[in-house]
C-alpha positions in Angstrom: 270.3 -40.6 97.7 273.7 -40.6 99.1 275.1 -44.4 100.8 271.7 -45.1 102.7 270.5 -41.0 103.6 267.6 -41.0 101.3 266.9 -37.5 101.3 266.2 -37.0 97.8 262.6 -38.8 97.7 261.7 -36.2 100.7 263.3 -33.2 99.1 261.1 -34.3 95.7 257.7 -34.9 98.2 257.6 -31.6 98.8 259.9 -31.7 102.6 261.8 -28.5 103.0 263.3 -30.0 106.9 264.7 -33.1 107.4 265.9 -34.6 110.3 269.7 -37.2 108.9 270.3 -39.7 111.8 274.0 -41.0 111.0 275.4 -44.0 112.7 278.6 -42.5 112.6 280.2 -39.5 113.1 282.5 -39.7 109.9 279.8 -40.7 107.3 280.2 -39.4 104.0 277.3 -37.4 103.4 277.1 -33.8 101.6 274.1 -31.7 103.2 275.2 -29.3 100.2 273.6 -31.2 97.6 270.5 -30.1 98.9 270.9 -26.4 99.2 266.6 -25.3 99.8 266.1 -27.8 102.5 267.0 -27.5 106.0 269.1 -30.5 107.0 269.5 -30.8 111.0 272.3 -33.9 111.0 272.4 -35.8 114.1 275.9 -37.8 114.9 276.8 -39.8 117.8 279.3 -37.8 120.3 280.8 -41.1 120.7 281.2 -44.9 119.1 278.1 -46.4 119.3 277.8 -49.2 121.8 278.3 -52.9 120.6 278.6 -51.4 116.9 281.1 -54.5 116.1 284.9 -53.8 114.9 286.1 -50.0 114.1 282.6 -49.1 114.9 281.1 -50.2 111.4 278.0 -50.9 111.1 277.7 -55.0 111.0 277.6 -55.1 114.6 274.0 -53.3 114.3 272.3 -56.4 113.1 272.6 -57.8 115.8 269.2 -56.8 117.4 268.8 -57.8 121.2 267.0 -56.1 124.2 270.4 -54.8 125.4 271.8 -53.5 122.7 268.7 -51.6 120.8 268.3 -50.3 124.7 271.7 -48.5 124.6 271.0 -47.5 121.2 267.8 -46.0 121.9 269.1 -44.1 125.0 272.5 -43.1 122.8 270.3 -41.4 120.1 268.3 -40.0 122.7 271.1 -37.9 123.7 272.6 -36.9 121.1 269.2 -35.9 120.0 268.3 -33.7 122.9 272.0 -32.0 122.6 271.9 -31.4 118.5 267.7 -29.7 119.4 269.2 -28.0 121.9 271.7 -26.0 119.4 268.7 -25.4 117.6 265.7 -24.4 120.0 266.5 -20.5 120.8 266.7 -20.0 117.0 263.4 -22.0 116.5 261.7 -20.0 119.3 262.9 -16.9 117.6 261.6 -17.9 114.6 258.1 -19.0 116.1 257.8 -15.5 117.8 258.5 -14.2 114.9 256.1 -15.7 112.9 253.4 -15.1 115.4 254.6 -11.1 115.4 253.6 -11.2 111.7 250.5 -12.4 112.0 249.4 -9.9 114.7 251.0 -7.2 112.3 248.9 -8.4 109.5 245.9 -8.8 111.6 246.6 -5.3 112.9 246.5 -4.1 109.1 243.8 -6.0 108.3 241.3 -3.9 111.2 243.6 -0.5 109.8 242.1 -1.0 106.3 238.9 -1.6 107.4 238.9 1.4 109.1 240.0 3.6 106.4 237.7 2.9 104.3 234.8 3.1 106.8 236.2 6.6 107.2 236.5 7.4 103.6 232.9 6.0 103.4 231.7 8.4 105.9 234.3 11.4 104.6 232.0 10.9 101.4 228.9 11.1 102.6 229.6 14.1 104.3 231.2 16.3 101.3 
């Protein structure tokens, strides 16, 4: 775990993506400590709204309708924007995994059919 980014108890479940929601954009958090998982970080494009003095943290306890609104809609954002950067590679990715299954099916129906030939190849000879 690094400050409050508990990663490590996903990285040891088994996760190989996780999603690191920061509160800031300069937390200290090394993404390189975890070099075999996938680690999409998502940091505000600007001070969070009503985050208290310097933009620490302590003004986030204080939990009312307002605030948790603009915080809601603020992550929102900068959600959509950091899953835009990623959704032509992830579509390229899902295409290509579709690709290999249609390859392996295709193999799949080839190898029958070789040996259905070789069957009847045999029975001729």
């Amino acid at each position: 775990m690094q400050g409050n980014t508990p990663v490590t108890p996903l990285v040891d479940a088994g996760c190989n993506m996780v999603i690191v929601t920061h509160l800031s954009d300069g937390s200290l958090w090394d993404r390189q400590a975890f070099p075999d998982t996938t680690i999409l970080e998502i940091r505000p494009r600007k001070r969070l709204k009503y985050a208290g003095d310097g933009g620490n943290s302590g003004g986030l306890l204080s939990f009312t309708s307002a605030h948790t609104d603009a915080w809601r809609q603020q992550g929102y954002e900068d959600t959509m924007l950091a899953m835009e950067h990623i959704r032509k590679p992830l579509a390229a990715r899902q295409a290509l995994t579709r690709s290999e299954a249609v390859l392996q099916k295709s193999l799949d129906i080839t190898e029958e059919a070789d040996l259905a030939l070789r069957n009847a190849m045999a029975r001729i000879k």
